[in-house]
C-alpha positions as CSV (number, residue, x, y, z in Angstrom):
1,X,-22.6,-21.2,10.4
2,X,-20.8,-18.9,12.5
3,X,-19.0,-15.8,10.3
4,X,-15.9,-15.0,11.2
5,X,-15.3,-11.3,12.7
6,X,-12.1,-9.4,13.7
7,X,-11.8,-8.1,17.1
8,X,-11.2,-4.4,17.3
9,X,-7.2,-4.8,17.5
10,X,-7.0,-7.1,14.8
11,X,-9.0,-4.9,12.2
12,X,-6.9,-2.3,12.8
13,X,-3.8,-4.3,12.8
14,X,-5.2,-5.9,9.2
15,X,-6.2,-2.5,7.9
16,X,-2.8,-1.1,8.8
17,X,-0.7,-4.0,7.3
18,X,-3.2,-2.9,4.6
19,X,-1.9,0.3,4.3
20,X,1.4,-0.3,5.2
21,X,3.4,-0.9,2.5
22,X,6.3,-1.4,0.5
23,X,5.5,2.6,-0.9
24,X,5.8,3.6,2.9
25,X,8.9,2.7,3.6
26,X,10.9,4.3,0.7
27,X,8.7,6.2,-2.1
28,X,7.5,8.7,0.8
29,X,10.7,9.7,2.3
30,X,12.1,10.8,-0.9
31,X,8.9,12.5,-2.1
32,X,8.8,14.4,1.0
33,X,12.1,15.6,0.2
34,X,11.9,16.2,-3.7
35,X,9.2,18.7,-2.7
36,X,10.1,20.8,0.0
37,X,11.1,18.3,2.8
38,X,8.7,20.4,6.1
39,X,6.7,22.1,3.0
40,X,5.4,18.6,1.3
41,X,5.2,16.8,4.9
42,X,2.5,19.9,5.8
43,X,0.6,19.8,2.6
44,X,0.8,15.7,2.8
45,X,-0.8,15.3,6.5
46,X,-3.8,18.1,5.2
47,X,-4.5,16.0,2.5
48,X,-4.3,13.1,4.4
49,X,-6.9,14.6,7.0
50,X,-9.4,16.3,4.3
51,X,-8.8,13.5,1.6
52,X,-7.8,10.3,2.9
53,X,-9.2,9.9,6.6
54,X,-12.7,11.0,4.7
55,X,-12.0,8.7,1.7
56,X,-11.1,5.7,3.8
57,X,-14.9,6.4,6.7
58,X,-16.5,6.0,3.5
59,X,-15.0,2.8,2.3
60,X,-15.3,1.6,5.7
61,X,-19.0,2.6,6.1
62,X,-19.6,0.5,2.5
63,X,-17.9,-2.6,3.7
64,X,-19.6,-2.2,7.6
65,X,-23.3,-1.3,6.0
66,X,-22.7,-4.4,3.5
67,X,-21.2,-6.8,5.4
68,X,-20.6,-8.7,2.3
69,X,-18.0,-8.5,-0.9
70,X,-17.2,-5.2,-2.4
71,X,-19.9,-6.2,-5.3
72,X,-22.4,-7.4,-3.4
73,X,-22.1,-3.9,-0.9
74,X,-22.4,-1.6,-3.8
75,X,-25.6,-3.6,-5.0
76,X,-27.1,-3.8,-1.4
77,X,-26.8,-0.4,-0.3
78,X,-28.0,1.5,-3.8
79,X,-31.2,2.5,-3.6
80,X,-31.7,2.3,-7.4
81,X,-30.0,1.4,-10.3
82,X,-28.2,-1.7,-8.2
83,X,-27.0,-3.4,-11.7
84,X,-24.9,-0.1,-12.3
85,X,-23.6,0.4,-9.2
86,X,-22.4,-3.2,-8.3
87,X,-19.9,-2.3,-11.3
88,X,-17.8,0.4,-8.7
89,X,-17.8,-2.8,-6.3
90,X,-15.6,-4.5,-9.3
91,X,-12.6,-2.0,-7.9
92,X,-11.7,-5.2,-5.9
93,X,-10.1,-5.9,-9.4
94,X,-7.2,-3.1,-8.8
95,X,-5.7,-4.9,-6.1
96,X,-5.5,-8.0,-8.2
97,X,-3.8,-6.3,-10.9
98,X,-1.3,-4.8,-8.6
99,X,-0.3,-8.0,-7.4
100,X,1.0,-8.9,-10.6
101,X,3.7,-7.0,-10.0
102,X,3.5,-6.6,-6.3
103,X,5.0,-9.9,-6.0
104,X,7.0,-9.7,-8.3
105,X,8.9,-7.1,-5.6
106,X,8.1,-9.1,-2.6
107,X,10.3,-11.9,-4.7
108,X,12.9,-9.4,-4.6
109,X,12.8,-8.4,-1.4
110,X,13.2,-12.0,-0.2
111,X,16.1,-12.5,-2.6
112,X,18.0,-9.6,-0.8
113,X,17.0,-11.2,2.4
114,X,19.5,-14.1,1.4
115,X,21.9,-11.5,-0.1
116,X,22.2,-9.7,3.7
117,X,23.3,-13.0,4.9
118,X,25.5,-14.5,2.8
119,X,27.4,-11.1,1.2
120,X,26.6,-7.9,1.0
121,X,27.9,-5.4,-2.4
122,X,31.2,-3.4,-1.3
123,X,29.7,-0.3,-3.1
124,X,26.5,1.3,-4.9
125,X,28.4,0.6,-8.2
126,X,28.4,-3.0,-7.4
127,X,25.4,-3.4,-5.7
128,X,23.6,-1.8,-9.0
129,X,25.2,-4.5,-10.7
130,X,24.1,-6.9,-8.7
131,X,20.9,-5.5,-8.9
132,X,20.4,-5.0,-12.5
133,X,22.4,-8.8,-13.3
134,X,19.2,-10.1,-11.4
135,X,16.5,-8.0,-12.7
136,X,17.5,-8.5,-16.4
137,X,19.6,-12.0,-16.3
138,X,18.1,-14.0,-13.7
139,X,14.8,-15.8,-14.0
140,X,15.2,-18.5,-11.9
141,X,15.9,-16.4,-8.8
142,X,12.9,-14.0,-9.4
143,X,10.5,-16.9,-10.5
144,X,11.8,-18.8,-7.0
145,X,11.0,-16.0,-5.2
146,X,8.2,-15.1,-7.1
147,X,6.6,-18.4,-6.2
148,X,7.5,-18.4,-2.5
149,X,5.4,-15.3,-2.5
150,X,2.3,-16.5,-4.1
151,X,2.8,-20.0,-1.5
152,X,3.0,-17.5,1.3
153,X,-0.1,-15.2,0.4
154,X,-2.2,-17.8,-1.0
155,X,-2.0,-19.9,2.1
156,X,-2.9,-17.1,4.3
157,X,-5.6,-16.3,2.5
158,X,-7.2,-19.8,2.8
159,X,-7.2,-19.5,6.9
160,X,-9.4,-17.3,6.3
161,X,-10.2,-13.6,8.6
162,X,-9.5,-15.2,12.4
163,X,-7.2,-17.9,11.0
164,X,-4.8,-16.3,8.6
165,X,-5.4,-12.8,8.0
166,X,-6.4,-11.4,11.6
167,X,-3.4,-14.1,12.9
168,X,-0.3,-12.9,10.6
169,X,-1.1,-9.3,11.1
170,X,-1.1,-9.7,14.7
171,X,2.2,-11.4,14.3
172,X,4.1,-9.5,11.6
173,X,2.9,-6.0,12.2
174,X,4.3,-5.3,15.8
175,X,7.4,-7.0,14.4
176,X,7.5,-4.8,11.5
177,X,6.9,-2.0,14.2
178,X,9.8,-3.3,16.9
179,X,12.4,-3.6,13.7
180,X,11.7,-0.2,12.6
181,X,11.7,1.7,16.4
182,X,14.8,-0.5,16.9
183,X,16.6,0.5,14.3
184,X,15.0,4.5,14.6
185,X,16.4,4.1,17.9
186,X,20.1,3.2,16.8
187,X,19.7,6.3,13.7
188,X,19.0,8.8,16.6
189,X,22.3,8.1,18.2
190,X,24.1,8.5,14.6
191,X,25.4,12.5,14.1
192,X,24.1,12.1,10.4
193,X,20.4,12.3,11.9
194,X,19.7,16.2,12.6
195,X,20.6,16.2,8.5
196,X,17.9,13.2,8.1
197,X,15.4,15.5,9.7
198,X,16.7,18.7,8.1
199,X,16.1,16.6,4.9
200,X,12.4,15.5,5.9
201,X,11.1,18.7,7.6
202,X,12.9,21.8,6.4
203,X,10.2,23.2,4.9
204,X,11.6,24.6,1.4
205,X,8.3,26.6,0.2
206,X,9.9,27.6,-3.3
207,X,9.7,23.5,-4.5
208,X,5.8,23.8,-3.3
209,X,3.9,23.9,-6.6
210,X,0.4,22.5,-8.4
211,X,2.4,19.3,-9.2
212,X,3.8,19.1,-5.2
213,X,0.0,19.3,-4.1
214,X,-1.1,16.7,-7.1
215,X,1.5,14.0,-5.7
216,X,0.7,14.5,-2.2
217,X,-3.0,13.9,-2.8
218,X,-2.2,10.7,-4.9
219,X,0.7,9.7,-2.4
220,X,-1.9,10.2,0.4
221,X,-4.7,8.1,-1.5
222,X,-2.1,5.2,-2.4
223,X,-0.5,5.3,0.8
224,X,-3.7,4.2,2.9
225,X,-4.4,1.2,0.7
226,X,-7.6,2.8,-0.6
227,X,-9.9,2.5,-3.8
228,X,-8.8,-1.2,-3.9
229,X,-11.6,-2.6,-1.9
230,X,-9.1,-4.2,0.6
231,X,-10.6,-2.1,3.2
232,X,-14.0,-2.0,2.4
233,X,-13.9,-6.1,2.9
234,X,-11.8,-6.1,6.1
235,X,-14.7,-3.7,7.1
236,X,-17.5,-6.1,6.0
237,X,-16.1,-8.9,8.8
238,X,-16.4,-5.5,11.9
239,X,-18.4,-6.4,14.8
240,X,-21.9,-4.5,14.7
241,X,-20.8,-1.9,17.5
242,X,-17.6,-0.9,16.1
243,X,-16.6,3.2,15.8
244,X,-15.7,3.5,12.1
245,X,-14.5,6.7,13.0
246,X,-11.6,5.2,15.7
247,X,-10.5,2.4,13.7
248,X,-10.1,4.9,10.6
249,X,-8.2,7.4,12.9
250,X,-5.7,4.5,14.7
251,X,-5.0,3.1,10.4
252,X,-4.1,6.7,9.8
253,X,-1.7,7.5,12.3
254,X,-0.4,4.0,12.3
255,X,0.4,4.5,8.2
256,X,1.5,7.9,8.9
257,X,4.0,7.6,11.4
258,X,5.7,4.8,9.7
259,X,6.0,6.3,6.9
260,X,8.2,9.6,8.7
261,X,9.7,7.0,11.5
262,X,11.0,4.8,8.1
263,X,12.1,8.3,6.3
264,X,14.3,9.4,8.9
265,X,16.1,6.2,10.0
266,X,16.8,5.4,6.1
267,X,17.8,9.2,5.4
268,X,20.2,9.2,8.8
269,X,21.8,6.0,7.9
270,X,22.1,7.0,3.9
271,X,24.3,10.8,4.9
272,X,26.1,8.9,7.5
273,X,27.9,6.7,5.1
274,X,28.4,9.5,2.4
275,X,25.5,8.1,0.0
276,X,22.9,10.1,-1.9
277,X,19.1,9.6,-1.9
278,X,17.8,7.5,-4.5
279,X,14.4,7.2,-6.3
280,X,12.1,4.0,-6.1
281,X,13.8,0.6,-6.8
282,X,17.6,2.6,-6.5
283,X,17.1,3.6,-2.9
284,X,15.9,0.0,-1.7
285,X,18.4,-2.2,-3.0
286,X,21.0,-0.3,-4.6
287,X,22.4,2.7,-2.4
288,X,21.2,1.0,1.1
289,X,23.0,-2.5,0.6
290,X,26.0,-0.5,0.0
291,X,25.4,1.6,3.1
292,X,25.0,-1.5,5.2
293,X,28.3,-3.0,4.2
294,X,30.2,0.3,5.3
295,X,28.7,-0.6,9.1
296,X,30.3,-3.7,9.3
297,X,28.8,-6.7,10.9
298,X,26.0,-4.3,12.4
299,X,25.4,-3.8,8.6
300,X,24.5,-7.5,8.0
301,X,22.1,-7.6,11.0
302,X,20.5,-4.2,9.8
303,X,19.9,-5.2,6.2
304,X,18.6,-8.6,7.4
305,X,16.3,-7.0,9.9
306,X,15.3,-4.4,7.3
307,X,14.7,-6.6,4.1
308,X,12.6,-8.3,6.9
309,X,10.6,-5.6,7.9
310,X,10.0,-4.7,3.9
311,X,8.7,-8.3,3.5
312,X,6.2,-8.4,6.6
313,X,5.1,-4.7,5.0
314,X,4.7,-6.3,1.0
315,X,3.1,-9.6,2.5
316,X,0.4,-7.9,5.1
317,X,-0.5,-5.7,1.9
318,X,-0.7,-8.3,-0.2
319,X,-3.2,-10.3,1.3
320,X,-5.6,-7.5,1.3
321,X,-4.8,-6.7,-2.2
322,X,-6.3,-10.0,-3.1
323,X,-9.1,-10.9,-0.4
324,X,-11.4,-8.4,-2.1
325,X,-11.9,-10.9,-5.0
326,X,-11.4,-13.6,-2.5
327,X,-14.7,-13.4,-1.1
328,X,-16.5,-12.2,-4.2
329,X,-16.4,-15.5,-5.7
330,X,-17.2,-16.7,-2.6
331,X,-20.2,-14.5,-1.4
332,X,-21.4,-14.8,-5.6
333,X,-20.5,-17.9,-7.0
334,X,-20.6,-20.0,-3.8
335,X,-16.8,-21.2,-4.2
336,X,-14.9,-22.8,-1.4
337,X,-12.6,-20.5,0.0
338,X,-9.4,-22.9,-0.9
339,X,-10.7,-22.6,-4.4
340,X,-10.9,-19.0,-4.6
341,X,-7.6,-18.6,-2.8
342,X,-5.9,-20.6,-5.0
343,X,-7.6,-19.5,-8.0
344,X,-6.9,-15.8,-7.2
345,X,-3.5,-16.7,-6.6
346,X,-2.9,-18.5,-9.6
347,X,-3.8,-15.5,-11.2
348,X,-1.4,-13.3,-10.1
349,X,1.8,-15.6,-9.8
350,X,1.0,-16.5,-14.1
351,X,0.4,-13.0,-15.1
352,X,3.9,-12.1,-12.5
353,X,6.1,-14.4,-14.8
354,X,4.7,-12.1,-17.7
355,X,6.0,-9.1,-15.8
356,X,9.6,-10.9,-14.3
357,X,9.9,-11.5,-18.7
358,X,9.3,-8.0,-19.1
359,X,12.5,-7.1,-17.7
360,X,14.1,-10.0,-18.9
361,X,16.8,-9.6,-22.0
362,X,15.8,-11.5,-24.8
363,X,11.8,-11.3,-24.2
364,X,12.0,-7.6,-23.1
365,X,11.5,-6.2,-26.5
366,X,8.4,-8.3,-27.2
367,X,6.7,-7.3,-24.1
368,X,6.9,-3.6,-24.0
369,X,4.8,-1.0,-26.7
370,X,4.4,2.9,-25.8
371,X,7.8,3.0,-24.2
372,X,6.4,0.6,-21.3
373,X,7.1,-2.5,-20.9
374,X,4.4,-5.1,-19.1
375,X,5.6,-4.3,-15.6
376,X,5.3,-1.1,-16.0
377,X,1.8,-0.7,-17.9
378,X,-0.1,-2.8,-15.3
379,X,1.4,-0.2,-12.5
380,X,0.7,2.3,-14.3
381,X,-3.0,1.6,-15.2
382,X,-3.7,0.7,-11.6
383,X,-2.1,4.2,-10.6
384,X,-3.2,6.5,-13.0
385,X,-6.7,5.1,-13.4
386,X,-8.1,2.3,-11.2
387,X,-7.5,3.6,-7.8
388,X,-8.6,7.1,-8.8
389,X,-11.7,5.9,-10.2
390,X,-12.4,3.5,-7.1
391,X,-12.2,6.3,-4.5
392,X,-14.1,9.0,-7.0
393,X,-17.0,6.4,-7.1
394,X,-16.7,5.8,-3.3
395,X,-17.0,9.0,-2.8
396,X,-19.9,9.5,-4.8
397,X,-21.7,6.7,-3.6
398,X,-21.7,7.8,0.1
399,X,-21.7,11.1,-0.2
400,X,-24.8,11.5,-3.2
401,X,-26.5,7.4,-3.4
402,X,-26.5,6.3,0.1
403,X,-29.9,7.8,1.5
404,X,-28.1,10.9,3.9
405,X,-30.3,9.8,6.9
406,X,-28.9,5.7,6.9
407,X,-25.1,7.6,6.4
408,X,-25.8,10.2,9.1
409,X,-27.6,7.3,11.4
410,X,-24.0,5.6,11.5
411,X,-21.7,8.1,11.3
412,X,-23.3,10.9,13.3
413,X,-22.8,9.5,16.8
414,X,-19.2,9.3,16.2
415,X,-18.4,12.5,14.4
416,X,-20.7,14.6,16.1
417,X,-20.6,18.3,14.9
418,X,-18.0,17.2,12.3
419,X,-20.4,15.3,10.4
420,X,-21.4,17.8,8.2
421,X,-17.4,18.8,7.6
422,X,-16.9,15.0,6.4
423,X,-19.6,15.3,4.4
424,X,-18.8,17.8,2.5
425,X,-15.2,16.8,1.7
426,X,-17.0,13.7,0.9
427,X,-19.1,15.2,-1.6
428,X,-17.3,18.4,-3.1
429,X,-13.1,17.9,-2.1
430,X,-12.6,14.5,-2.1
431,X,-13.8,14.1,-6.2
432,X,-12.5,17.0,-7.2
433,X,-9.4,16.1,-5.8
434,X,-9.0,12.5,-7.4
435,X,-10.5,13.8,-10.9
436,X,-7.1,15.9,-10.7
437,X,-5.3,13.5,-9.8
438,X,-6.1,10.7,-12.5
439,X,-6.1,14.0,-15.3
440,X,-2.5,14.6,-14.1
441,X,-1.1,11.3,-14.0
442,X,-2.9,10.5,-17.5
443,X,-1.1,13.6,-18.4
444,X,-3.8,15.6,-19.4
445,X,-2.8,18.6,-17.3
């Protein structure tokens, strides 16, 4: 049987609806501006350069040399000890974690979808009602929703790479990309957008500090979609004479830019209409709903085509967050690709009603120990510890386990003099750098 490979546009498509997320679009804009607007963006793009690009070669040189799932890669490629090192493969495990709550917000998202059409909140005070009437009253809406999501992904999933994953990210992600430059396009004209970029690039040195650099080396990690496995198993379905090295570049700039193109056009539209930046969940759909409104009918058709954009963004990340485990039961156990779909999917949508109760009054209390409820605990296990780990293993697979000549026998035609320079980030920066990161958002330092 035939296996199913991308082409060269749709892996980078994939990977980049991989790493485009919902995080993109509003957590980095206000990041960049709570520490030091130009002064973060600089420190970001370095880390994103010496950390990241490096960090995601390696992931995809795994998934390329292993051309199987993110278990069976780690077990493959070590030259010893395989029964130990097919454990860092079980990172796959992150993404399906994150989904419990991930669609929880996609649910959301498609909720305010419906909201932009029918009736938008007249101001932030109302549309924070709104918001929190729904996140701590209404189970039916978020479970509906909930459940459209895991339909949505779960289907995808069982067409498969050419089918369904390679097909909607060839569809959805230069829609996602139009949206956004469309509406970039209108925020340039708006007087409010020298202040956006003022906000974003300014560079304010005094808020750069050890914490600054700590969130710009998570923000840059998280950002790319990386110690999930979703990339090393996109990587595993490459043609044989792909350049790692290009595809890695083209995901990185794609990430980046819509991350700053998303910034400014929210940021622009946000001090036009008098409204403050917000953090997380309160910038989304609390202070830009209200903002809408105050443009009129142009408002209704931005929100729509924004909330739309958001969803094509969680939904192209989603898949990869579960395909990882996807084809581990299927490369391991044999399983049909319907029934590990489904199975996955299952998985996610039962332990998401957990999280939807965790907010919910009445079942709230129940749910939440260490001042955290069940929402919050699985994102901040995944954050604090599983994707730190996965890329610190990474890391020290390629750079230490894989035998140096098979790495340098791939890697050095493309890289060339800067082979050595990757390497070294590989092997000295790059766990360095997520050690401190998992310490500090543990809160050991």
């Amino acid at each position: 049987m035939k296996i199913a490979r991308f082409s060269r546009i749709g892996f980078i498509l994939a990977a980049a609806g991989s790493a485009v997320g919902l995080g993109n679009i509003w957590k980095f804009p206000y990041i960049a501006g709570e520490y030091g607007g130009g002064a973060f963006v600089l420190v970001y793009l370095l880390t994103v350069l010496l950390i990241g690009f490096s960090i995601m070669i390696a992931e995809m040189l795994i998934g390329y040399l292993g051309r199987k799932d993110t278990v069976t890669s780690f077990e493959k490629l070590a030259p010893k000890n395989k029964k130990l090192w097919k454990l860092g493969g079980f990172q796959g495990l992150a993404g399906l974690f994150i989904m419990i709550f991930y669609s929880v917000v996609i649910g959301w998202i498609f909720n305010y979808i419906v909201t932009s059409l029918i009736a938008l909140p007249t101001t932030v005070k109302e549309a924070e009602s709104t918001f929190n009437a729904m996140l701590h009253s209404d189970f039916t809406t978020q479970m509906l929703y909930h459940t459209l999501a895991f339909i949505c992904i779960t289907y995808v999933l069982n067409r498969g790479i050419k089918g369904g994953i390679e097909k909607m990210n060839m569809i959805l992600m230069p829609s996602l990309m139009i949206i956004l430059a469309g509406m970039f396009a209108y925020a340039t004209t708006l007087g409010a957008f020298t202040q956006a970029v003022s906000f974003m690039f300014s560079p304010d040195w005094a808020k750069i500090d050890s914490d600054a650099f700590v969130t710009a080396v998570g923000h840059a990690f998280f950002t790319l979609s990386l110690g999930m496995g979703s990339i090393m198993t996109y990587s595993a379905s490459l043609e044989k004479d792909s350049n790692i090295v290009k595809n890695a570049f083209w995901v990185v700039f794609l990430d980046t830019t819509i991350a700053i193109v998303a910034g400014l056009m929210l940021f622009t539209f946000l001090y036009e209409y008098g409204s403050a930046p917000a953090k997380g969940p309160g910038l989304v759909f609390i202070s830009l709903p209200a903002v809408f409104y105050e443009m009129g009918i142009l408002g209704n058709v931005f929100a729509v085509l924004f909330f739309v954009a958001l969803a094509f963004a969680g939904l192209t990340s989603s898949v990869s967050l579960v395909e990882p485990m996807v084809q581990y039961f299927i490369d391991r156990f044999s399983w049909s690709r319907l029934k590990s779909s489904i199975s996955m999917g299952l998985f996610f949508w039962l332990f998401g009603i957990i999280a939807i109760l965790s907010n919910i009054d009445g079942f709230k209390e129940s749910l939440t120990w260490g001042g955290k409820n069940f929402f919050d605990w699985v994102d901040y296990v995944t954050a604090a510890i599983m994707l730190p780990l996965g890329g610190l293993i990474m890391a020290v697979f390629v750079g230490f386990i894989i035998p140096k000549s098979q790495v340098e026998s791939v890697m050095k035609p493309h890289l060339g003099w800067a082979f050595e320079i990757w390497l070294f980030s590989l092997r000295y920066i790059t766990p360095v750098a997520m050690f401190v990161v998992m310490l500090s958002l543990i809160g050991v330092i």
